[in-house]
NUZA-583306 format. One record per residue (C-alpha): z, y, x; residue in three letters. Coordinates in steps of 0.1 Angstrom, whole numbers, plus 5000, padded with zeros to 4 digits. Example, Ala and Ser with C-alpha at 12.3 -4.5 7.8 and 13.67 -1.06 7.14 Angstrom:
2
507849555123ALA 507149895137SER 
This chain:
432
417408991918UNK 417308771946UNK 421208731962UNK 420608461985UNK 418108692003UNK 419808991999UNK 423008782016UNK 420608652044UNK 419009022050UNK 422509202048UNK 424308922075UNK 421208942098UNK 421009322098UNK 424509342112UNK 426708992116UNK 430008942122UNK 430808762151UNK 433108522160UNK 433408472196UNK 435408152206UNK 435808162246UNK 436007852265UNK 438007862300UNK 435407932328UNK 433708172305UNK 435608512310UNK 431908702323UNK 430208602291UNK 432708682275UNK 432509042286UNK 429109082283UNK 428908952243UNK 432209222238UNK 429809482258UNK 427209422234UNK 428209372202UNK 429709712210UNK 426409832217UNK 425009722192UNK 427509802167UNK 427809432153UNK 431509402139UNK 433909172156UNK 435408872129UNK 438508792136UNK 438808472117UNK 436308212109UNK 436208312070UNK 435308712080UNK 431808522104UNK 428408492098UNK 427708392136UNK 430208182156UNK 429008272195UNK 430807982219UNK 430608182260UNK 431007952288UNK 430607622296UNK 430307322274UNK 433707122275UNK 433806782257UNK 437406862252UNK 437107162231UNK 434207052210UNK 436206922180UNK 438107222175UNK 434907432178UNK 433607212155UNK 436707302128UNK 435807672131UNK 432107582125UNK 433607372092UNK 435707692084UNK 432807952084UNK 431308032046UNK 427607962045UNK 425008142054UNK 426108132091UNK 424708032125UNK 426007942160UNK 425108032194UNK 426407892223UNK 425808092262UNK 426507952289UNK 426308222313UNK 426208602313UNK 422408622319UNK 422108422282UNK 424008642263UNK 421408922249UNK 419008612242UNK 421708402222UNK 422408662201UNK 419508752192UNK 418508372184UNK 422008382160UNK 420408712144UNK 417008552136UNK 418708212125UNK 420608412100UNK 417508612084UNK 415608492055UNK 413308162056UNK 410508372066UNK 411808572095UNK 414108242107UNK 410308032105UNK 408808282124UNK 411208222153UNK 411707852151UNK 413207702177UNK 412107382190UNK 413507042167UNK 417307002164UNK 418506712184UNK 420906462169UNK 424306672172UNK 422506942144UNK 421707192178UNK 418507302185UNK 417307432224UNK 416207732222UNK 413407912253UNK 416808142262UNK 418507822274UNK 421407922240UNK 422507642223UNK 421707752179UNK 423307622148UNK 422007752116UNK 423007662077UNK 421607872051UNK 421907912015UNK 421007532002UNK 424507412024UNK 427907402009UNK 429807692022UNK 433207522043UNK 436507602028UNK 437808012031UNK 439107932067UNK 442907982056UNK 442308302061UNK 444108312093UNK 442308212126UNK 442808412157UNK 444308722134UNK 445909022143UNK 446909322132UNK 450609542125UNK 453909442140UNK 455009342108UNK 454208962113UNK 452509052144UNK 448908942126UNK 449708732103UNK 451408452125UNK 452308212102UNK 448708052106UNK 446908082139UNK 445807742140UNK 442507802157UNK 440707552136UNK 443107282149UNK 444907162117UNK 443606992086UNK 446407002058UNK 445607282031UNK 445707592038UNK 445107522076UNK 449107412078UNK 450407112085UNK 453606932061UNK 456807072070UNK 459406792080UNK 463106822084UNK 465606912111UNK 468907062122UNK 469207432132UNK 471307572154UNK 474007662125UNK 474207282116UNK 471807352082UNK 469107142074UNK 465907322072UNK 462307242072UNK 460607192103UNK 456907282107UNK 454707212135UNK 451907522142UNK 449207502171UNK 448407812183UNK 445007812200UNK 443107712214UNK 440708012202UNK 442108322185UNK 440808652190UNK 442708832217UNK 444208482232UNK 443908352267UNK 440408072266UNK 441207702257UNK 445307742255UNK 447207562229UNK 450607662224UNK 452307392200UNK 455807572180UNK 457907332161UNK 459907582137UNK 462507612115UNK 462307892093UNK 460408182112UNK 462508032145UNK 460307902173UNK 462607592182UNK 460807412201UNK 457207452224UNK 454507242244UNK 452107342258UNK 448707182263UNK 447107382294UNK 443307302305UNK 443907152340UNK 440706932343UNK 438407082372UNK 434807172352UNK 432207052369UNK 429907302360UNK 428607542385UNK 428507792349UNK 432507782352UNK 434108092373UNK 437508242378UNK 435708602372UNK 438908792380UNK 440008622410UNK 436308622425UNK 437408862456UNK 439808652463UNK 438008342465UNK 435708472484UNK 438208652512UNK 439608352513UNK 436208152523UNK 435408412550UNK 433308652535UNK 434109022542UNK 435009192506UNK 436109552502UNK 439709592492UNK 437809882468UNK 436309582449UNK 439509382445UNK 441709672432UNK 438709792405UNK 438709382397UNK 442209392397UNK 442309742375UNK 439809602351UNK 441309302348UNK 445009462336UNK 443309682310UNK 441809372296UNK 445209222291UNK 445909552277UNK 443309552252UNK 444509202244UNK 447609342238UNK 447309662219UNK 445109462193UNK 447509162191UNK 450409502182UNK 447709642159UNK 446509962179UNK 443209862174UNK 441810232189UNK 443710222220UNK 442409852222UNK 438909922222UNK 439310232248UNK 441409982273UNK 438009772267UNK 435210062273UNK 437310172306UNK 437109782321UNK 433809762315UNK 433010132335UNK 435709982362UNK 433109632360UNK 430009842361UNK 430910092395UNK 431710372381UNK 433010612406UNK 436510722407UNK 435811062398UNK 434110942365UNK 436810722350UNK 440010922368UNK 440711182343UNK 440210882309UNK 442510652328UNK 445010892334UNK 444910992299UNK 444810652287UNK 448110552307UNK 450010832299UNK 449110772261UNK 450010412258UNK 452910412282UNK 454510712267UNK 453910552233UNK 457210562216UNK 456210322183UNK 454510072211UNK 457710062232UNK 460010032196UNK 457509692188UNK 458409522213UNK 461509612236UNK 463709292239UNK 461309032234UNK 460508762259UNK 462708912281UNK 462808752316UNK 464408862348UNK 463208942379UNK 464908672396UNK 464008432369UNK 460608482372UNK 460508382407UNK 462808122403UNK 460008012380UNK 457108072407UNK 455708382388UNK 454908672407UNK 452708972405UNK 453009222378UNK 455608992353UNK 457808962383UNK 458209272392UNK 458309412357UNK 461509192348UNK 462309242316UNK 461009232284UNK 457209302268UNK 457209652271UNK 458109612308UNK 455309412315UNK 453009612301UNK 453909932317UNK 454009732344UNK 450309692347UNK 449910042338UNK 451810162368UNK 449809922390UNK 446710052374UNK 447610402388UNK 448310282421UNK 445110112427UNK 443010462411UNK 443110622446UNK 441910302461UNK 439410182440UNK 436310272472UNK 438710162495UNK 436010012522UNK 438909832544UNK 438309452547UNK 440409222517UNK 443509032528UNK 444508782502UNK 448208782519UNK 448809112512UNK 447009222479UNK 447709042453UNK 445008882426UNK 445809052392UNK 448208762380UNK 450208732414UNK 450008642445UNK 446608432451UNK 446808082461UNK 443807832443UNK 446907532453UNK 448907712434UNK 446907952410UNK 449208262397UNK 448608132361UNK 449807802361UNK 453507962364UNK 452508172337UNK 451907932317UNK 454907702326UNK 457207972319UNK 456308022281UNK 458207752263UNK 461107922276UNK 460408242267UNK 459008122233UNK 462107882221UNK 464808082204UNK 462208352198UNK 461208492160UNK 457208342155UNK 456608712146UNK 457208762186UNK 455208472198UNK 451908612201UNK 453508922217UNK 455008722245UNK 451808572252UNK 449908852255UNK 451909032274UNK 451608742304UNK 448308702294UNK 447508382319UNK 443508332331UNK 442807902321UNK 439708002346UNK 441807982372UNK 443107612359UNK 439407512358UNK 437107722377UNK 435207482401UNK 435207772427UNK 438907772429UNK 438807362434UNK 436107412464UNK 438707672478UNK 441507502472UNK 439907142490UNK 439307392518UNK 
């Protein structure tokens, strides 16, 4: 019996995808989820579970090395995509399909030759990898990369390294330090980011811990502008353009706004391991992205907030963690929905719940935008100050003190956009 075929025909029919998102990327992003749901192609959730790593958005020099660890972590046979915009998408996946199949089908569709960095330019304008059955497969990929799944470790926690670390088992050595009861205990320094699955594009969160206590946290944000007219702040793009002149509805910013709440709840929900509600969070954005009329989606999102938010398990998961005050949070220059929610995770997201049923009525609202008085879906919009640098100032001190079981938790449930860090669009605003 031939295996190695029967491996190559069996990941071809149907592969599991990784998709690693890079900040200005958020509308491929979207459309590969939209898709592989489509097509019923399984999401991987770690680099060991992948046949077909697919990189959405633009190509930052930054973030190739850590690409390149998940690429080291994915068993062989695998293949990688890379689409740069939205348009790109259907194309680069079906390149990564073909460069998965057997010699004869992957011959058939040969691309043109592979340049000197192993990547071969395909007519779709997608960027392909392939390694078939004569490689060596990478190691097992610790078995941990962008995870998630129950409360009970919050998805496995203990290793979200995002293909950043290189001691066994994808942890670094633990050192030594001092906890807050005057004990020694061994320290251990774990990256989170910068690509998990459900985890805001490019972010690195670096925890120094002792024992499962988050002690200490930096932060390594993606503030370089991306000169690369690719890169867009998709969620904020009402805003940027009110704030250039051009007339938009405010029906267009509140279903942007809408969407972009239940894709931090999706986010969410799959990082607490409610993996059903997840996906429905999901299909509603993309009918919110699409136009659907209000009539069409009313009666699912009403059932949909009225089943999460009255969710008594989801509230027990994760009442009292990365609590924050209203005042606080203002103090801190966050504002929008985490403001006003002040409090802990559960209050932020039933926070964008509520505001998810106050912008329903509006959502074909035909009055002209005004940036000073609706708010973008992280706060109040200003591309000087973008709503999600505050977001992502104020998690080492929501993080430090906290259990590492929480830590993914509290991120989720602020869920900052890096697009707006990068986006050259917010730049060109913000340069007036």
């Amino acid at each position: 019996m031939d295996l190695t075929g029967l491996t190559l025909r069996v990941a071809a029919a149907r592969p599991h995808v990784l998709l690693a998102a890079v900040p200005g990327g958020t509308a491929v992003r979207l459309a590969a989820e939209r898709l592989l749901r489509a097509r019923d192609w399984p999401r991987a959730s770690t680099p060991a579970q992948a046949d077909l790593l697919f990189v959405a958005g633009p190509d930052l020099p930054e973030l190739r090395t850590p690409l390149e660890r998940l690429w080291r972590d994915m068993p062989a046979p695998r293949a990688r995509v890379h689409a740069r915009t939205a348009d790109e998408v259907e194309d680069a996946l079906n390149a990564g399909r073909a460069l998965l199949g057997p010699p004869a089908v992957r011959h058939a569709s040969a691309a043109p030759p592979a340049d000197a960095g192993g990547h071969r330019e395909g007519d779709h304008g997608a960027r392909e990898r392939h390694e078939g059955d004569d490689q060596t497969p990478g190691h097992d990929g610790h078995g941990d990369h962008g995870g998630h799944g129950g409360h009970g470790g919050h998805g496995g926690h203990g290793g979200h390294s995002g293909g950043q670390t290189e001691m066994p088992g994808g942890l670094p050595m633990a050192g030594q330090g001092a906890d807050r009861d005057g004990l020694t205990l061994d320290q251990l320094h774990l990256p989170l980011g910068p690509f998990l699955a459900d985890w805001p594009a490019g972010l690195t969160v670096r925890l120094v811990l002792q024992g499962d206590v988050v002690q200490r946290v930096d932060v390594d944000e993606p503030t370089r502008p991306i000169d690369d007219a690719a890169a867009e702040a998709f969620w904020v793009q009402p805003w940027l353009r009110a704030a250039s002149g051009e007339p938009v509805p405010v029906g267009e910013a509140v279903r942007r706004r809408a969407a972009a709440h239940l894709d931090s709840l999706g986010r969410l929900l799959a990082v607490a391991g409610w993996p059903a509600e997840a996906v429905r969070a999901w299909r509603l954005r993309d009918d919110l992205l699409s136009g659907a009329p209000r009539a069409a989606v009313a009666p699912r999102l009403e059932r949909f907030t009225r089943r999460v938010g009255g969710s008594r398990t989801l509230a027990w998961l994760t009442r009292g963690i990365g609590v924050v005050t209203a005042q606080k949070a203002r103090e801190a220059g966050v504002g929008g929905p985490a403001a006003r929610a002040g409090g802990d995770v559960t209050s932020r997201y039933r926070q964008w719940l509520a505001d998810i049923r106050h912008d329903l009525p509006r959502l074909e609202d035909p009055a002209p935008l005004d940036v000073a008085v609706e708010d973008s879906p992280r706060g109040p919009w200003s591309a000087d100050h973008p709503p999600s640098a505050a977001l992502i100032a104020l998690l080492p001190r929501l993080l430090e003190g906290a259990e590492l079981a929480a830590a993914r938790l509290v991120v989720a449930s602020l869920d900052p956009d890096p697009d707006e860090l990068v986006s050259r669009g917010v730049v060109e605003v913000a340069r007036g």
